[in-house]
Structures are given as C-alpha cells and as structure tokens.
C-alpha positions in Angstrom: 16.1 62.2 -185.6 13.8 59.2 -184.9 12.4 60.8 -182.0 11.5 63.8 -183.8 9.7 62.1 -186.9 7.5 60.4 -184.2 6.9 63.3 -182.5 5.3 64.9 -185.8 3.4 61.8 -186.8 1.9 61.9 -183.1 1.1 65.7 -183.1 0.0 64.7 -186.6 -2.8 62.1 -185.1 -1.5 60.0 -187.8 -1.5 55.7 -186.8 2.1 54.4 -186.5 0.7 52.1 -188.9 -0.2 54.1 -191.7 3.5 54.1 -194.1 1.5 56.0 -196.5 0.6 58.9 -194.7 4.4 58.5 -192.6 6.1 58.2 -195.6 4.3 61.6 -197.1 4.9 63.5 -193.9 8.6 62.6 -193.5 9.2 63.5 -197.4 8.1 67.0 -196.3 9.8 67.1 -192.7 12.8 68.7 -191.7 14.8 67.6 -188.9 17.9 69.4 -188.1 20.5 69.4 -185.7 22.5 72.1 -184.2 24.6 72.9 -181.8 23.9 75.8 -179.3 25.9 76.7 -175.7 27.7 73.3 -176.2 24.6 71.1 -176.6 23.0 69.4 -179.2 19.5 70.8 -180.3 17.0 69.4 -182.2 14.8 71.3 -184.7 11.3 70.0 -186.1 10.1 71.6 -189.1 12.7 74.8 -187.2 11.4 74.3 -183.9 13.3 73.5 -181.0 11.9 70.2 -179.6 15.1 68.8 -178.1 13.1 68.1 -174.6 10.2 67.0 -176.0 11.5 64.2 -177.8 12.4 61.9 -174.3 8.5 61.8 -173.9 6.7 58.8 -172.1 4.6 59.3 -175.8 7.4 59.1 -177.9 9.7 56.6 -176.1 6.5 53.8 -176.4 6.2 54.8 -180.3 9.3 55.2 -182.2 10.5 51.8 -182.4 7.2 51.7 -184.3 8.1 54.6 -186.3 11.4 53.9 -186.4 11.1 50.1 -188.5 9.3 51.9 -191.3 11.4 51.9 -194.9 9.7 55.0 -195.8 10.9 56.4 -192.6 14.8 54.7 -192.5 15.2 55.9 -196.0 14.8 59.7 -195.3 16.7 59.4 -192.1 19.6 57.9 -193.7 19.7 60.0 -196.9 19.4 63.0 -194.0 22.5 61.1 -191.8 24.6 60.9 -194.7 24.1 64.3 -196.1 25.6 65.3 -192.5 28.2 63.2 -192.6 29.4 63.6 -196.1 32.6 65.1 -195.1 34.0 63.2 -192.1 34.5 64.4 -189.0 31.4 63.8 -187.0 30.3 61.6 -184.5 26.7 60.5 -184.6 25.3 57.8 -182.2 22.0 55.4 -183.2 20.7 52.0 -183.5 22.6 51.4 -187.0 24.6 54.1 -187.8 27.6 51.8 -187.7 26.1 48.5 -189.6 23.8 50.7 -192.2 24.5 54.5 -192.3 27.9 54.5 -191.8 29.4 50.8 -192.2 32.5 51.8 -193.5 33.4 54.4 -190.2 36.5 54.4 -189.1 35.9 53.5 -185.6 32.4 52.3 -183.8 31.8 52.2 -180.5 28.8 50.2 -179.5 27.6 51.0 -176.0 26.0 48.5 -174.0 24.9 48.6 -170.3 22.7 46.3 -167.4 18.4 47.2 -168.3 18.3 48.3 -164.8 20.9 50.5 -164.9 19.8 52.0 -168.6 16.2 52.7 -166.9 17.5 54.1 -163.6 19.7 56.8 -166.3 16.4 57.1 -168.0 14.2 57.7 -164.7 16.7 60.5 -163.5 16.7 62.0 -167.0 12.4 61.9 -166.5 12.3 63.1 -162.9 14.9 65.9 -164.3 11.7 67.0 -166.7 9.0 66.2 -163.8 7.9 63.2 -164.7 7.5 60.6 -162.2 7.8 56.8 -163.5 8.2 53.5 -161.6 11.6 51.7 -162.1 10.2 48.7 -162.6 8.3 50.3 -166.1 11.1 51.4 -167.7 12.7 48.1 -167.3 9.9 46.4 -169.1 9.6 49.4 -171.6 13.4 49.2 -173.0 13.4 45.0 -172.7 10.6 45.6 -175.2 12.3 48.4 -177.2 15.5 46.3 -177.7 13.8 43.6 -178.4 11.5 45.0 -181.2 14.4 46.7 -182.4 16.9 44.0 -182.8 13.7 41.9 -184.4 12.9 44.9 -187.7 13.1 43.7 -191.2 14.8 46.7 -192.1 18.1 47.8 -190.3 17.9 45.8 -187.4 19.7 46.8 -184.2 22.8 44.7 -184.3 26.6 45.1 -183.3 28.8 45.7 -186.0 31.8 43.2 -186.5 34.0 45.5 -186.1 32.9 47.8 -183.7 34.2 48.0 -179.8 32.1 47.4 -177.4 31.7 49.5 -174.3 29.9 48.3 -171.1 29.0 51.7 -169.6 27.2 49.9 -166.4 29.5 51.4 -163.9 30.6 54.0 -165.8 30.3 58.1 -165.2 29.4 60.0 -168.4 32.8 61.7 -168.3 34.3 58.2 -167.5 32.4 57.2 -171.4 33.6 60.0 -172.6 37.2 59.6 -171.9 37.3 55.5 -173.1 35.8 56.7 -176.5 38.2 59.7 -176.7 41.0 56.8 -175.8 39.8 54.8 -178.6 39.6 57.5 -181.1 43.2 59.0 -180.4 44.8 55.9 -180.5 43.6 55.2 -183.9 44.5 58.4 -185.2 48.2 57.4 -183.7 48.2 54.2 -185.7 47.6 56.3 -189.6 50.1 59.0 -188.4 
C-alpha cells in the first residue's frame, strides 16, 4: 500500500517532501487489494499496478513516503478497515507493533542483506531490469536503517512476535514454518 501511494506522488511530480500536497492526494487515493488467479493484486485509483510498485523509483522513495503522518494515518485507517473482521494475514513494517498490536500471532521475518538483495535482484531481472548486487545491498542497509530511525511507527520487532530467519529458507519452506506456527496456536484455544 506504501508502494502504491509513492507511486502516485511520483507520477504526481509531487516532492517526497511536500506533506501538504501528500497528505491531500492520499485523502483522495484509493488503494485496494484483491485477489485474482491466486495472487495478490494491487489497484491505484482501480488500476492494476501490482508490477510497477517493485520499481528502482519507488524502492529509493517510499521509506520517504512511507514516515509521513499524513501518509501512516490513511494507510492504517485503510489496514484496519480490512482487517476489521479477523481472519487475514497482512505483512509490513508495523502491522504488528501499530496496526495490529493486539494480533494473535506475528511473525517477524528476518534474513542476511545479501541474501534479501540477491531475492530482490532475481525478482528485478524477472521484470528486465539489470542491477548490480552490490547496490541493492547498500539500498536496503539504508532502507532499514531509515526505517527503523522514523518518528512515527518505526520499524521495530514486536515483543511478542516470532522471529523467522528466512536466510536459507525456500518460499514454500516460509510458508510451511508460519503455517506451523499458526496451527499450533489454533490447537492451544481449541
């Protein structure tokens, strides 16, 4: 959802700067996701821009974006409204210490920089773009770093949330663990 709202303020021409003008647009904006074949989608003001939003353009501006009240408080107020009736799973930077703190579980994924931007150059050379290793490593050092450095709902492990080092493991591998997790706590309340 944060990738979205920076795409608009970018096709928008408006500076990551400006909360004024951000926080006008994003009143007006609607992001929505949906799901379609068995994948998520996202929708921008109802257009699909789910590949768009893994841009070199966006990636380097929506931690920006992204540390903006004007923008949290829409997205959240949008999070919520999914999630008003249970059920989901939604991943993010604070869904489990801000949106969501009182979840019933929270998974917070962590892997090794180099192997997060070797995912991140296959999921760019997938789309034909063509990025050095080395750049990517530098680009989500700085991401985390601005991230878990915001005022306003800084990226931070919940206390109660379990951690997953997904280094050496296979998507499916993830997958399984959190689907582990999530059936044994529904075990324990039956």
């Amino acid at each position: 959802m944060y990738r979205a709202m920076t795409l608009k303020i970018l096709r928008e021409e408006i500076d990551s700067a400006d909360g004024e003008a951000i926080s006008r647009i994003a009143k007006k904006t609607a992001i929505r996701l949906e799901l379609h074949d068995g994948e998520q989608r996202v929708f921008l003001d109802g257009e699909d821009v789910t590949t768009k939003l893994r841009s070199q353009a966006v990636t380097k501006n929506v931690s920006a974006v992204s540390m903006l009240r004007e923008v949290r408080d829409v997205m959240v107020r949008e999070q919520r409204r999914m999630g008003k009736d249970g059920g989901i799973v939604l991943e993010g930077r604070d869904i489990g210490t801000v949106v969501f703190p009182n979840a019933d579980l929270k998974i917070f994924m962590v892997a090794k920089v180099e192997e997060r931007a070797r995912r991140r150059q296959k999921e760019m050379q997938h789309q034909g773009q063509a990025v050095e290793l080395e750049q990517l490593v530098t680009e989500i050092i700085e991401r985390d770093q601005k991230d878990s450095q915001r005022d306003i709902s800084p990226l931070c492990k919940a206390e109660d949330a379990i951690v997953i080092d997904t280094s050496n493991l296979t998507i499916a591998e993830q997958v399984d663990t959190i689907v582990e997790k999530a059936e044994k706590l529904l075990h324990h309340r039956t």
